[in-house]
Structure formats: C-alpha cells, structure tokens
C-alpha positions as CSV (number, residue, x, y, z in Angstrom):
1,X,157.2,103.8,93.6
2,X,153.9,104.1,96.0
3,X,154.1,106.9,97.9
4,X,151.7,108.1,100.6
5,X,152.8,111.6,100.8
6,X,156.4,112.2,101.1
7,X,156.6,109.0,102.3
8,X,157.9,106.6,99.7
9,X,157.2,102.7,100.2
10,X,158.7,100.6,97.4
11,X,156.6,99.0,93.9
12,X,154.6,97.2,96.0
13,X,153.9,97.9,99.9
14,X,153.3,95.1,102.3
15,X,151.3,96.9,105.0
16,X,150.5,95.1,108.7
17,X,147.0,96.0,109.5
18,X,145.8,97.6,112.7
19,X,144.3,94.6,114.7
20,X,142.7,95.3,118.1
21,X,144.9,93.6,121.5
22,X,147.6,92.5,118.5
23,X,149.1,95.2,116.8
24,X,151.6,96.5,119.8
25,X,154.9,97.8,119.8
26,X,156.4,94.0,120.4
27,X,154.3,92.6,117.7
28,X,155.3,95.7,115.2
29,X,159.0,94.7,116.0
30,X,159.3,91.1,115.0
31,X,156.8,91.5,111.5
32,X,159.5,94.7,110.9
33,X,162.1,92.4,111.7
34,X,160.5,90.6,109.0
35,X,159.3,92.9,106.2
36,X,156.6,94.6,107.1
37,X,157.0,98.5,105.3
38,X,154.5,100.0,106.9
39,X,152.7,98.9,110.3
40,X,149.6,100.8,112.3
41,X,148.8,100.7,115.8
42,X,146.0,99.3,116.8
43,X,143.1,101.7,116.7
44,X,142.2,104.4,119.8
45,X,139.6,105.6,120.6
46,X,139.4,109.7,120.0
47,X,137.0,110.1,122.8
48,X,139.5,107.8,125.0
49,X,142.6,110.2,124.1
50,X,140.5,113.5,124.8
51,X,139.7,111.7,128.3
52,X,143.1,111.0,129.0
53,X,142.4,107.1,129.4
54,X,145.3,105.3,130.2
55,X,145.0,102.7,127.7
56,X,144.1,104.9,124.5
57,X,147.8,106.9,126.1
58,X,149.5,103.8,125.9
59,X,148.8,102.7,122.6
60,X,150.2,106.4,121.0
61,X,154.0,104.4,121.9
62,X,155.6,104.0,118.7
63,X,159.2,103.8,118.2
64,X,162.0,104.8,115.6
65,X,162.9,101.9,114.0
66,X,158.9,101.4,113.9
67,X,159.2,104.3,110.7
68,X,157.5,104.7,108.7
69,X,154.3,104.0,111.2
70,X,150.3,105.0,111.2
71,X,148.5,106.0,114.3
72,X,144.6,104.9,113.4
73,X,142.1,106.4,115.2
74,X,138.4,106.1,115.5
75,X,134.8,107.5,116.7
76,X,131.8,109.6,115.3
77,X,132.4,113.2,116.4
78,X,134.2,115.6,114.4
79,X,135.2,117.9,117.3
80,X,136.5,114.6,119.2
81,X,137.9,113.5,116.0
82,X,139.7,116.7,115.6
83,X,141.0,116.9,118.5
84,X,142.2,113.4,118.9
85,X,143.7,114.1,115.5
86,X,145.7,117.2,117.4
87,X,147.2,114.8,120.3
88,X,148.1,112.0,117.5
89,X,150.8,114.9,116.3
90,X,152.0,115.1,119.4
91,X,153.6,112.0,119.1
92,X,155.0,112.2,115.8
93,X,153.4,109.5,113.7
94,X,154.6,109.6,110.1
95,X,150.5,109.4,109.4
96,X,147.3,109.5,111.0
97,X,144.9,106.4,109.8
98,X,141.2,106.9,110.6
99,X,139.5,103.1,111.4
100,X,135.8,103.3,109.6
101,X,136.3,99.4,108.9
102,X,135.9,97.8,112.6
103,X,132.9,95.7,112.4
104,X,132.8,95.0,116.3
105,X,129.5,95.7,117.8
106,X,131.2,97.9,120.9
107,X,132.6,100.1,118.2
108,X,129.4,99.8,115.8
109,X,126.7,100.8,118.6
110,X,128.4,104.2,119.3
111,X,128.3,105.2,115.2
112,X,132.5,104.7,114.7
113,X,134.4,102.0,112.6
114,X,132.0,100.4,110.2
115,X,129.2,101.9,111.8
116,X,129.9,105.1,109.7
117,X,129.3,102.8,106.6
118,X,126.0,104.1,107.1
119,X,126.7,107.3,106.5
120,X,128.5,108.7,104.2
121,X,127.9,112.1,104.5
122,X,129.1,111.8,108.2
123,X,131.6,110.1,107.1
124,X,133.0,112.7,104.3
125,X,132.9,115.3,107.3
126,X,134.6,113.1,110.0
127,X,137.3,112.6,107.2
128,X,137.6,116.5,106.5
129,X,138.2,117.4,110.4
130,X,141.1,115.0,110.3
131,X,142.7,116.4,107.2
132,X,142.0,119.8,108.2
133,X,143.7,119.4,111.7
134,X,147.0,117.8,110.6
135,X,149.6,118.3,108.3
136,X,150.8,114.8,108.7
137,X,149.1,112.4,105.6
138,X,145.8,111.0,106.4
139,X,144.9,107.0,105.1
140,X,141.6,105.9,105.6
141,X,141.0,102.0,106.3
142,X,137.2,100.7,105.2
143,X,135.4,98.2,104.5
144,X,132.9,97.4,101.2
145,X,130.0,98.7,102.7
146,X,127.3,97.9,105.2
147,X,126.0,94.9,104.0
148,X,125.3,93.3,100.7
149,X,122.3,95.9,99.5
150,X,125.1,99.1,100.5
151,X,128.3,98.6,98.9
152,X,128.9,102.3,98.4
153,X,132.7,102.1,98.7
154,X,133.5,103.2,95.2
155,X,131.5,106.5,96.1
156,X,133.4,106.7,99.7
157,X,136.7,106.2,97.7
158,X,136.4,109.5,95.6
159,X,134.6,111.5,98.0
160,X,137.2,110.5,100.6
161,X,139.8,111.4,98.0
162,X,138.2,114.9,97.5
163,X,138.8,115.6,101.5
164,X,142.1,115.1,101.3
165,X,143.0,111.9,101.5
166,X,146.6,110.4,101.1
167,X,145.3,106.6,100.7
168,X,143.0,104.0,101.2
169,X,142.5,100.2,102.5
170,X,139.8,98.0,101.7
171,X,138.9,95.4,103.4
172,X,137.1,93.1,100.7
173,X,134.0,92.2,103.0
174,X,131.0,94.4,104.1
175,X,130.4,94.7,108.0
176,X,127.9,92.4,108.0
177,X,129.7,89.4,107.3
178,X,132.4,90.5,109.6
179,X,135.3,88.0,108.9
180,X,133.3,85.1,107.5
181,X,132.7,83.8,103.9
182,X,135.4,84.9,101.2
183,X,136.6,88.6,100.8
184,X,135.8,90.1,97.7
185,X,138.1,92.0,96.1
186,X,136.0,92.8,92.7
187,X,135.3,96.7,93.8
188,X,139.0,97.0,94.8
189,X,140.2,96.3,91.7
190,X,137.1,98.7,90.1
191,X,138.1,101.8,92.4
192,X,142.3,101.0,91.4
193,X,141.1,101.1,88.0
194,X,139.0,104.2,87.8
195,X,140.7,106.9,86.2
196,X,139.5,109.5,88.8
197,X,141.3,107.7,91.5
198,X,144.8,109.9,92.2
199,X,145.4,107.8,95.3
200,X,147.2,104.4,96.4
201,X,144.8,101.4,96.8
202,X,145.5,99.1,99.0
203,X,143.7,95.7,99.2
204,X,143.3,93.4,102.6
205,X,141.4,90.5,103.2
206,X,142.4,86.8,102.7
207,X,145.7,87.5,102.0
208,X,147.7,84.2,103.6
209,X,150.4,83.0,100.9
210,X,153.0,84.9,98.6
211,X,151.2,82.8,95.8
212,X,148.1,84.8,96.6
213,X,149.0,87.8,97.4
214,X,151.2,87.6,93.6
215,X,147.9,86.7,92.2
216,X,145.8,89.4,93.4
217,X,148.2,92.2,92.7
218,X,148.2,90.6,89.1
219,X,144.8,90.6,89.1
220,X,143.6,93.7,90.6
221,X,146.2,95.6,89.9
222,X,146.1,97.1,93.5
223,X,149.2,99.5,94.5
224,X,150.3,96.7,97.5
225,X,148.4,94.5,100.3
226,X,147.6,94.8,103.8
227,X,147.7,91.9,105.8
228,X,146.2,91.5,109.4
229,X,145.4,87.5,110.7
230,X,148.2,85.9,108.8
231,X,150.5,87.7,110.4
232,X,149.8,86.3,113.6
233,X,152.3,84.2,115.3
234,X,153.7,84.0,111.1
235,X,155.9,87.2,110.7
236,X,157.6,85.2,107.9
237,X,154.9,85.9,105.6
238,X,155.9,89.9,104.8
239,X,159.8,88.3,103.5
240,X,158.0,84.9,102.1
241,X,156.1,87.7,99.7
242,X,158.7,90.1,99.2
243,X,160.7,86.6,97.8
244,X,158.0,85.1,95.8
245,X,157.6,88.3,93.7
246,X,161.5,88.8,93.3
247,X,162.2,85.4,92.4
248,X,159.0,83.1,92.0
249,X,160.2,80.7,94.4
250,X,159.0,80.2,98.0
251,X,161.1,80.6,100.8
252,X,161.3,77.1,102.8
253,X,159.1,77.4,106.1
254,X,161.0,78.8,109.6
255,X,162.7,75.9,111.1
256,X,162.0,75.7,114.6
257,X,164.8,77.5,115.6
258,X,163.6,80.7,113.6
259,X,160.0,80.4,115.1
260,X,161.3,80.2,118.9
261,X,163.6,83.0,118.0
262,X,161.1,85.8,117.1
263,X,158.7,84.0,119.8
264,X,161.0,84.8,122.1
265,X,161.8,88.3,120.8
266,X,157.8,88.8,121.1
267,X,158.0,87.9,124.2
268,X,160.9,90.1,125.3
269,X,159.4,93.0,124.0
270,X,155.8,92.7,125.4
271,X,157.7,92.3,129.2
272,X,159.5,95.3,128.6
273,X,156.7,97.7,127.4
274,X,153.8,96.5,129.8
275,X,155.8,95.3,132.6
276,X,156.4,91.4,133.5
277,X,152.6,91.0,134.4
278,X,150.7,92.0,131.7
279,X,153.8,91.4,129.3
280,X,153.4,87.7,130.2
281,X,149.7,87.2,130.1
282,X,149.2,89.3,126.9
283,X,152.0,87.2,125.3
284,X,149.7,84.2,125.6
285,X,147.2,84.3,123.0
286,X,150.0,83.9,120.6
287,X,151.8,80.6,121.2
288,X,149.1,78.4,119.7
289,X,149.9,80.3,116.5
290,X,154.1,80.0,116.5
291,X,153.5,77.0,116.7
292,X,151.2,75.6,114.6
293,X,151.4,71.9,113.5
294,X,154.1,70.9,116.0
295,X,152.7,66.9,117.2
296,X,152.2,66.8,120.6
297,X,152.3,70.1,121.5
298,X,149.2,70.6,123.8
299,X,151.5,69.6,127.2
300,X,154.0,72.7,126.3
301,X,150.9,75.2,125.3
302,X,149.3,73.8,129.0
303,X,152.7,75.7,130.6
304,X,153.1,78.5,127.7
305,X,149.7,79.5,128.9
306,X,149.8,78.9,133.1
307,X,153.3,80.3,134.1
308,X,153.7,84.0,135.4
309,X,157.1,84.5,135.4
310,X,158.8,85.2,132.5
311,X,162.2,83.0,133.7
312,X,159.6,79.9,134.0
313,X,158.1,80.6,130.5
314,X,161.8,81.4,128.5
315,X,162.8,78.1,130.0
316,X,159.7,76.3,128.5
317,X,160.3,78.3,125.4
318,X,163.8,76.7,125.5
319,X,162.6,72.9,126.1
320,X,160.5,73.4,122.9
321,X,163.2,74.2,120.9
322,X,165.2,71.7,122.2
323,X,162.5,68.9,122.3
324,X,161.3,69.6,118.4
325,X,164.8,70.1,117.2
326,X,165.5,66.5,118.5
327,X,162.5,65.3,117.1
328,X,163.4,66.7,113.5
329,X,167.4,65.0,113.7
330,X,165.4,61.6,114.1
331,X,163.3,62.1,111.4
C-alpha cells in the first residue's frame, strides 16, 4: 500500500499531473470518473495568492468527490511561499504540492519551477518553509536537473526528504529539453532504489499506454506513475492501466458513444465553474484530442471551435455522435 501520509492510495497510484490551463475542476472530474487516485490542480502562483489575484483564487476550487487532491504551488520566496502555503490550508487540500519542475520561461525568469534546479540550497529552504507552515503532507514535483551537465536530482531527493517531505515526482527530463527527445527514467529508478530513500517515488514522463506504464513499474520499480499529456482529451487511459495490470489484457478503445459522453460531461462542467463564456472557449483546446482519428472531422472541429453558445455546441456534439455512429454500423 503507497501511502502519502495518512493518505493511502492503493499498490500502485495512478496520479494526473498538474498541467497549466488543463488540470481544472471539469477536467479533474471526468479522469476521476475514470481512475485517476490522485489529481493536482494546476499550479498557483504563491505571490498571486498573497496578492489576492483573481485567477490564482480561482484555481484553490477543489471539490469532495475530487479527494484525495494536491494543491501545487510555486515561486522563489520563502516568506511568499509560506504564506501561500498558509492560504492553501484554508481550503482544505488533502496535500500541498510545491511545482520546482515547470520548465516555462515566465515561470523560469523569476527563479520558481525549474528555475530552482539551479539551486539547491534555495531549493532545500523553499521546501522547509512549506513543511514548516502546514500540517497537511507536502509532495514535491521536479524535474532531472537543469540540463544535461546538472542532474542533481538524486541529491535533491534526499535532501528534500530530510525537510520533511511526504513524496516525490520526477519528471524524467531536465529543463532544458523541456518536453522534447525521450524522458529518462534511469535516475528514477536509482533514487527508488537507494536504501536511504523512506519516501514514495513517483515517475512521469512518456507514460501513454498500459503496456508502458506495466513495463516501467517493472522496470524501475517506482511506487506508481504520474501522467499529464496522455490524459488529454483520453481519460480512458487511468482504467485502461488499472486493467492491463489486473488482467494483462487491454481494454478495447471508447466507442464513440463513450468519447462524446465524458466530452460532453467536460463540457458541462467547464460552463458551470467559469460561466458559459469562458466555460465554452476554454473547452475548445480539447476537441481535436477526443477525437482523434475520426475521418473527416475537420468540418465538425471548424463549429466545435467557432460557436459561443453552449446549446449550438451540445447540438454539434450530438451530430458527431450521431454522424460517426452511422458511419461505424456501415462499416
């Protein structure tokens, strides 16, 4: 049984990673729907929560049937890490997550996320003022290192561990590849197996098919995965897992009916939490990905991607799954 502090999450966790303008309550819902056992929101900015910005507010909404959920957080301050840290528990997360693994240059160029990579001993201390103003378990989520020449994560793994904290995620790539060329998980697997670790491991990077993910927890002996991009319009993948380990057999894919269903839900959800505007436009970015491979689809994705209202769009939603349904009775 992993546990992250009182928190127990099966053999072998499937965790949904924190993914900037993805990772909202509506997304969180249909991969729980779908296995997901433990989901993070996307990360917030401490310095935007001590400000009271509206959007780092918004993105503390997590829900019950969420549980058990991370709130991440990032920046380079201790005192505005701490006191971010202090607001999170507001809330009532069932664990605080601190981001040093975002590679993106707005993020990098004011020292937070993987700009930290650079310094450990900033980053040891950033660490300690979260787990010193919480009770609630604190995860870190990283990456390998800077670049190729700093891989210093096995050194950032104990040190981290001696702070306090409850887990960790790697993410198998150093911040200067960002997400190209293969993750490698090599140094996971080294930290997992090094006697002096106490803590869960978790692995993420490349993980896109149950035969992989098998593979890699065979291989690396890592206490479960995190997965962030295939996740994306393909819930499915947390139960296709979850299958493949139980039985070795894969799951057939979602027939079209399944993928306009939790498109739909998706949807639903994003209208209700940011209002039929934003819920709408947000919603967009994610078509192309529920539904991949369908021929022809270009003249749907041209009204998925154009319509306001959220009537117009269900009914298009609708004509899909009638239009694809017919074309796979013919076949």
């Amino acid at each position: 049984m992993v546990k992250i502090g009182n928190i127990e999450l099966g053999d072998f966790p499937l965790l949904l990673a924190p993914m900037e303008d993805v990772s909202d309550p509506p997304f969180r819902a249909v991969c729980k729907d779908n296995g997901a056992d433990l989901m993070y929101t996307e990360f917030i900015s401490s310095e935007g929560l001590i400000r009271d910005a509206i959007k780092s507010r918004k993105k503390l909404d997590i829900f019950d049937y969420e549980r058990p959920i991370g709130i991440q957080i990032f920046g380079g301050d201790e005192e505005a890490m701490a006191m971010a840290t202090q607001i999170v528990d507001t809330v009532n997360p069932d664990l605080v997550d601190i981001n040093f693994g975002c590679p993106v240059k707005k993020v990098v160029c004011k020292g937070a996320g993987a700009g930290v990579l650079k310094d450990i001993e900033l980053m040891v201390r950033l660490t300690e003022a979260v787990v010193k103003s919480t009770k609630l378990p604190v995860t870190v989520k990283t990456r390998l290192g800077w670049d190729e020449n700093s891989k210093n994560v096995e050194d950032v793994a104990k040190r981290l561990q001696d702070v306090g904290i409850a887990a960790l995620s790697i993410h198998g790539r150093t911040r200067a590849q960002m997400y190209k060329g293969e993750a490698d998980w090599t140094l996971i697997g080294k930290i997992k197996n090094n006697p002096n670790i106490k803590i869960p491991i978790f692995g993420n990077g490349d993980i896109d098919s149950p035969q992989k993910a098998v593979e890699y927890k065979n291989r690396y002996g890592i206490d479960g995965v995190m997965i962030g991009r295939a996740a994306i319009g393909y819930p499915w993948i947390f139960n296709e897992i979850k299958h493949y380990m139980a039985t070795g057999q894969l799951l057939p894919s979602p027939t079209i009916a399944q993928r306009v269903e939790v498109c739909r839900k998706h949807l639903t959800k994003s209208v209700e939490w940011k209002g039929e505007g934003l819920g709408v436009l947000e919603m967009r970015r994610h078509y192309t990905s529920y539904f991949k491979g369908l021929n022809h689809f270009k003249e749907f994705r041209t009204k998925l991607v154009t319509l306001n209202k959220l009537e117009e769009v269900l009914a298009i939603i609708s004509q899909v799954e009638e239009h694809y349904t017919r074309e796979v009775a013919q076949q």
